[in-house]
C-alpha positions, 0 to 999 in steps of 0.5 A, a space after each residue: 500500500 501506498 499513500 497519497 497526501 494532499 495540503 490544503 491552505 496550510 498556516 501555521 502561526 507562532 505569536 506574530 511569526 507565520 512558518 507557513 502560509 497557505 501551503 497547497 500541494 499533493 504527493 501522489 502515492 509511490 512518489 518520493 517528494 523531497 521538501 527544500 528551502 533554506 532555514 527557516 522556510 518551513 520544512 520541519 514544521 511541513 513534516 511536523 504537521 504531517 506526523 500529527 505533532 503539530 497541533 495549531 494550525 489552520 486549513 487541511 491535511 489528508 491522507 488517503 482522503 481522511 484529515 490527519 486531525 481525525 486519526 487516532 495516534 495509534 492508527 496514525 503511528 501505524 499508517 505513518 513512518 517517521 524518522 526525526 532529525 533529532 531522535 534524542 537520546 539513544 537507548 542502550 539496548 540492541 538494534 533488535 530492541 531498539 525496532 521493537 520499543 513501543 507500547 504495542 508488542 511488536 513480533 520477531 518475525 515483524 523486527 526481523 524483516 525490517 532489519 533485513 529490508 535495511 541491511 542489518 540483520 546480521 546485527 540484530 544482537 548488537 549493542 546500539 552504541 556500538 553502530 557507527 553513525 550509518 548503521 545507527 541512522 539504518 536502525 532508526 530507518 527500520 524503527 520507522 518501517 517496523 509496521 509496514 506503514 503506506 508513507 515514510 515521512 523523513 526530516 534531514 535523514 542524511 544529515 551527519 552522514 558521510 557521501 557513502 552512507 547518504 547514498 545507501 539511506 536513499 537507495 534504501 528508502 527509494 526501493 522501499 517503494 512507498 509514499 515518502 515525504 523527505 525534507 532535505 538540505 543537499 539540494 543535490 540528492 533532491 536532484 538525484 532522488 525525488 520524483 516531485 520537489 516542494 520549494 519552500 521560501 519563507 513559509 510558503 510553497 514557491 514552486 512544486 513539481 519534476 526536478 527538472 522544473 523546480 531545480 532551476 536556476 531561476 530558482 536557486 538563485 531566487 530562493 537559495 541565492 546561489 548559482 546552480 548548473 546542471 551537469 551530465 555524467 559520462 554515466 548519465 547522472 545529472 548533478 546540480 554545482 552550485 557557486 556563490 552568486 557573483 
């Protein structure tokens, strides 16, 4: 099963700050959407009315048609993935222990075949300080996925991590083929990876679609103020270069 998300005229208000402004757009289901913009554009928020821990706010939010507002925690906690930017604290428990956590008994068979779907199985009885930072950020991809849930909702899950192991966690999320919702810094792996991109600017939504219309240079440099050049790999690969304006 897959998601399909639809923002409706989305404000969010902190006092006399607006961190979003009448955001409309629409995932459709089986797409990787990446979320872009600058700091302080919004894109946290975005993902935090999402996942429900965003409570003030106007306008709609649907999934699958049915107003997140209306979803029981359990039955959102089920439908929907997360893994946040910042996880706080770690546990010191296995990896194993670490995907099984949560108020409902999770079976072996549930933990093991989300361990598998992000490689590690085979560290399963591992101790969870013992991980390097890939292998942590891999656990808490497994945590996300442990009830098979129709969309992934991801805050920078490539942030701290070397090029190695930002490649292995969007290969891995790109095969999972769900809904994924992905807010994302590098505007290169957005480039790479998204099927649809939201450019955000200052809490409202500046442009969505293809990479190809979004990525621009026009773009970059009206929203991120930088320079961009697509560029064309002997493999086929298209990257984006980015430069200081002039």
């Amino acid at each position: 099963m897959t998601a399909h998300v639809r923002f409706e005229n989305v404000s969010v208000r902190f006092g006399s700050h607006d961190a979003l402004r009448n955001v409309s757009a629409e995932i459709h289901r089986g797409h990787l959407a990446a979320i872009i913009g600058p700091n302080g554009s919004g894109k946290s928020t975005l993902l935090n009315l999402l996942t429900g821990h965003h409570a003030a706010y106007s306008g709609e939010i649907t999934v699958d048609g049915v107003d997140i507002a209306r979803l029981r925690g359990a039955d959102r906690a089920q439908k929907i993935g997360v893994l946040r930017q910042d996880s706080g604290p770690l546990p010191d428990v296995t990896v194993a222990e670490l995907v099984s956590l949560g108020p409902r008994t999770l079976d072996r068979s549930a933990v093991e075949q989300a361990l598998d779907r992000v490689g590690l199985s085979a560290l399963a009885d591992h101790p969870l300080p013992s991980l390097s930072g890939g292998q942590t950020q891999r656990a808490l991809l497994a945590r996300a996925i442990r009830h098979r849930p129709s969309l992934l909702v991801l805050d920078e899950p490539t942030n701290h991590l070397d090029v190695e192991h930002r490649i292995a966690i969007l290969d891995m999320v790109e095969d999972m083929g769900i809904t994924v919702v992905c807010a994302l810094h590098d505007i290169d792996l957005a480039n790479q990876y998204a099927d649809d991109v939201l450019v955000l600017a200052a809490g409202r939504l500046h442009t969505q679609g293809s990479v190809t219309h979004t990525i621009t240079r026009e773009v970059l440099r009206e929203v991120f103020h930088v320079n961009g050049e697509s560029v064309i790999t002997a493999a086929g690969a298209r990257h984006i270069i980015l430069s200081r304006l002039d």
